[in-house]
N, C-alpha and C positions, 0 to 999 in steps of 0.2 A: 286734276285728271281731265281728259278730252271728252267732253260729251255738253247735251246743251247745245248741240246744234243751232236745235228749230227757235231761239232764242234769239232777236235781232238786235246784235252789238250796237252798242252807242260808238259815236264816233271818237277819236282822240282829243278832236278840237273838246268836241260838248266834256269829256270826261276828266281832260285838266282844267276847262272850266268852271264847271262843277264841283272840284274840288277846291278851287278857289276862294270859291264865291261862297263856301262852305265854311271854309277856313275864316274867310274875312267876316261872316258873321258871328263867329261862335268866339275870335279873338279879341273883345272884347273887352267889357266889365269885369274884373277882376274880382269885384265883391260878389258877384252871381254866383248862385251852386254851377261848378262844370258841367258839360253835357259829354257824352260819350258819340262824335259822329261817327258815322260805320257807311261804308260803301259796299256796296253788294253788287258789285259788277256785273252785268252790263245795267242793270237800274240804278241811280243812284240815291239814298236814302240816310237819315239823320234817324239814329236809334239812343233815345237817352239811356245812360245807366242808374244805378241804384246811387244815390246818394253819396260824393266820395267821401271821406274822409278828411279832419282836418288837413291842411298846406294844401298846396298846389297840387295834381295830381302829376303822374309823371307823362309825358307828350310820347305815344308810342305810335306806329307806321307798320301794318305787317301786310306784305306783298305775299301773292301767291295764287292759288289755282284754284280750284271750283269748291276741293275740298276746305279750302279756308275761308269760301265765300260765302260756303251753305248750302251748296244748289240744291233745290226742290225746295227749301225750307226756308224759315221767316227769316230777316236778317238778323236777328235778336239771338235766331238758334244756333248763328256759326260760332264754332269757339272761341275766334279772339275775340265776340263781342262779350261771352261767358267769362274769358278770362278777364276782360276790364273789370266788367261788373264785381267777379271777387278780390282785385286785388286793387282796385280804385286807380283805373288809368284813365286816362286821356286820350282815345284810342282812335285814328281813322284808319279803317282795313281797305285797303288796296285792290286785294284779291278780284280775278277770274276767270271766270268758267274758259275752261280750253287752254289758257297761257303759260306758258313756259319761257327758260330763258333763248327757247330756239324757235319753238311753234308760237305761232300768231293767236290769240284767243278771241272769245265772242266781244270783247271790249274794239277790235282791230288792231292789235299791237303785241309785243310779245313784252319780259317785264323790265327791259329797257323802256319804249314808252313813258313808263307810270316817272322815270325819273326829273320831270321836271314838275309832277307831283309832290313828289318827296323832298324837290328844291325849297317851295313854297309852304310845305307842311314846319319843315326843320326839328323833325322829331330830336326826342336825346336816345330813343332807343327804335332800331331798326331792327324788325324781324321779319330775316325773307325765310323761305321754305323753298327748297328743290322740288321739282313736278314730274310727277309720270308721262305728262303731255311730252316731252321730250324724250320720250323711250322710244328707241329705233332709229333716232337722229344718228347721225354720224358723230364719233365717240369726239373726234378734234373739234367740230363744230360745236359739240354740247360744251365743252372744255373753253373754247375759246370766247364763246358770246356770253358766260356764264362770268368768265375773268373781267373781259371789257363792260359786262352790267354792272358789277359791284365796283367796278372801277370807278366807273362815273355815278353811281350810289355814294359811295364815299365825297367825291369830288362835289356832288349836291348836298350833302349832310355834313361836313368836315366833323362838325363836334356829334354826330351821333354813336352811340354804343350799338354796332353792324352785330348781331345774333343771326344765325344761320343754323336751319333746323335741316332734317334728314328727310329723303322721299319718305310718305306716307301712303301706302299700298292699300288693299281689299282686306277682306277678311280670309283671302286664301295665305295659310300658312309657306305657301311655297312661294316662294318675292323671286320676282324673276331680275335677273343679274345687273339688268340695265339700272336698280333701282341706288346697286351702287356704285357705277358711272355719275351718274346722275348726283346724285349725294356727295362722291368726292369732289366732282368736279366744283362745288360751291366751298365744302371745306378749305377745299386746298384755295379759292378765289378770296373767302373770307378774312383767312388767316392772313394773305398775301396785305390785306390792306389793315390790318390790325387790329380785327376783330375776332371772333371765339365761335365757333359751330359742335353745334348738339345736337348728338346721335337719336332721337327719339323714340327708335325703336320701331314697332308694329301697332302701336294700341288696338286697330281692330281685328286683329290677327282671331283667329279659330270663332268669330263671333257672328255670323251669318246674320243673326237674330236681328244685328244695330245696322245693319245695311239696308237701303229703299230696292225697292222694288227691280231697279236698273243691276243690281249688285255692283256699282261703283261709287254709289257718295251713301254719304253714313246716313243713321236715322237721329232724332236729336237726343237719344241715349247715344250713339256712337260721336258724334260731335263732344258731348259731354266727357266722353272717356280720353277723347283726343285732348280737349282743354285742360282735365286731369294730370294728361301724361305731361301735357306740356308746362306748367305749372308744378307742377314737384321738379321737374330738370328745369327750368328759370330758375328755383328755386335752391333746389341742389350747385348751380351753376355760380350763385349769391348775383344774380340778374338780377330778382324780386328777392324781396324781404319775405 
């Protein structure tokens, strides 16, 4: 979602540096417990998870928008870092504030950009999320830049499993139209390159209660529901075990 303003974006340079430089420390020793690192756009940040489980964990990349970032909240609070920690991933989140596959976010970049990120990362499972940031854009433009992103996603990940989640709205039950524009436009881009997209739903639909202050980014009970929703459909989907 768009908001986050007053928040001063790191650059692209620093931010696939960063992610680098991230990368090349944590790829490592093989005998060490994993760590779980998480990016919280525009700051960048190393959040360990709970202890995984035996093997390797699985190497996951989720791109996205303020809502997948956390905004207002600790990095630990956003849900893909929730979902690592239950399901014992390897997780660096991508995600931020303001970005879309059309609109530019507080990072500088829209989530083209992050793709020589996700060169360097080589997750085996990629999970982007469509953005509300892009409501209002012109329907061919949301359609086109959202095809040519996953296009060259794929082309930087050849072997990763491309997951493609649904706009995630407020907690007003009335989803304005654009959310599924927005939404197809990544299905249809997903599928194009042989990957799978899930519907998510609303999770914080009729729930006032888990939303900050701003009534656009969840509380971390609302983060927690989103991680929920998302994790029974992986789940449902035989994504995750």
């Amino acid at each position: 979602m768009t908001f986050g303003r007053g928040i001063r974006g790191a650059s692209m340079v620093a931010l696939s540096a960063g992610v680098i430089a991230m990368v090349a420390g944590c790829a490592s020793d093989p005998s060490q417990p994993a760590t779980v690192p998480t990016f919280a756009a525009p700051v960048l940040e190393a959040t360990p998870s709970p202890s995984p489980s035996p093997g390797t964990p699985l190497r996951v990349v989720t791109l996205g928008d303020s809502l997948m970032s956390g905004f207002g909240l600790e990095p630990q609070q956003a849900w893909p870092t929730l979902l690592a920690g239950r399901a014992h991933l390897w997780l660096t989140n991508l995600a931020c504030p303001g970005m879309g596959f059309v609109v530019q976010g507080d990072c500088g970049t829209t989530y083209a950009g992050l793709v020589p990120a996700v060169a360097a990362l080589q997750p085996q499972l990629l999970i982007v999320e469509s953005s509300s940031n892009d409501f209002w854009e012109d329907e061919d433009e949301i359609r086109a830049d959202t095809e040519d992103t996953v296009d060259q996603l794929r082309s930087a990940a050849p072997d990763a499993r491309i997951i493609g989640l649904s706009t995630i709205w407020n907690d007003d039950p009335d989803v304005p139209g654009d959310t599924t524009v927005t939404s197809d436009a990544l299905k249809n881009a997903v599928e194009k390159v042989g990957g799978s997209f899930i519907d998510v739903g609303q999770p914080l639909a009729g729930h006032p209660e888990w939303m900050q202050e701003d009534d656009v980014h969840p509380t971390p009970r609302g983060q927690r529901a989103i991680e929920q929703t998302v994790m029974s459909a992986l789940q449902d989907a035989d994504v995750l075990p």
